[in-house]
C-alpha positions in Angstrom: -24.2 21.6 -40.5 -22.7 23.1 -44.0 -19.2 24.0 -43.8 -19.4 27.3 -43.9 -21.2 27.3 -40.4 -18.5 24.6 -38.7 -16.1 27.4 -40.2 -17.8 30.2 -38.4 -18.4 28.5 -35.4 -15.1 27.5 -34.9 -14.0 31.0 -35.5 -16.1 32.6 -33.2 -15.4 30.3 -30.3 -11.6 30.5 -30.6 -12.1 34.5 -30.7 -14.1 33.9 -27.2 -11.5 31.7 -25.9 -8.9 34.5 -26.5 -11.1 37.1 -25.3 -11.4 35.2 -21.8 -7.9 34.2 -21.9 -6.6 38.1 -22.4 -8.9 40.6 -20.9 -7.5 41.9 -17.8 -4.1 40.4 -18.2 -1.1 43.0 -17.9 0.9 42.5 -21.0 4.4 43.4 -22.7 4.2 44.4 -26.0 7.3 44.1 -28.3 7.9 48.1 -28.6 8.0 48.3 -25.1 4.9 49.1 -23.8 2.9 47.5 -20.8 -0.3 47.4 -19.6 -3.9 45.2 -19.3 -5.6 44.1 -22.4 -8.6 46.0 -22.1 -10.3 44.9 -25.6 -9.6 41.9 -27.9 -10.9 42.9 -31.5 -11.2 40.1 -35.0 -9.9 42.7 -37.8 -10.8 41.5 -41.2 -7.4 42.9 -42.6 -5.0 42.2 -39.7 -6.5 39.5 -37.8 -6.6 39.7 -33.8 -6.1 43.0 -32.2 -5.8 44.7 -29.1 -6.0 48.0 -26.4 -4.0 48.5 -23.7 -5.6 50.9 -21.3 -3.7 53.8 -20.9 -2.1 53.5 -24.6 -4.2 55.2 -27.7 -4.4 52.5 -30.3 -4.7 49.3 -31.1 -2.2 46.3 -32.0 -2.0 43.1 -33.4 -1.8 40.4 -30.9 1.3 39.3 -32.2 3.2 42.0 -30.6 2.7 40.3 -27.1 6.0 39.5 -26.1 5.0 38.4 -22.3 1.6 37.6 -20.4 1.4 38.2 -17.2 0.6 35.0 -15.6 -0.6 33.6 -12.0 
């Protein structure tokens, strides 16, 4: 397989994994505001986002400061 498609397939599965790992969690972000991941989105210009339902907007996953856990 070239290495552009190793590339690409790696990509794509660590997005999945994230997605699974994420979606439905209740998070912490670092300005305060909490809620469940309700979208994970792979932004060209800033990487991993997310939406918190009940929040207008979306952030980069680096502003999780806590995961809910079980």
């Amino acid at each position: 397989m070239p290495t552009v498609m190793v590339r690409a397939t790696t990509i794509l599965g660590e997005f999945e994994q994230v997605q699974a790992e994420l979606i439905g969690k209740a998070v912490i972000l670092s300005d305060g505001k909490a809620g469940t991941v309700e979208t994970v989105w792979l932004d060209e210009l800033h990487g991993l986002r997310i939406s918190i339902r009940g929040h207008d907007g979306r952030w980069p996953i680096s502003t999780i400061k806590l995961v809910q856990t079980r």
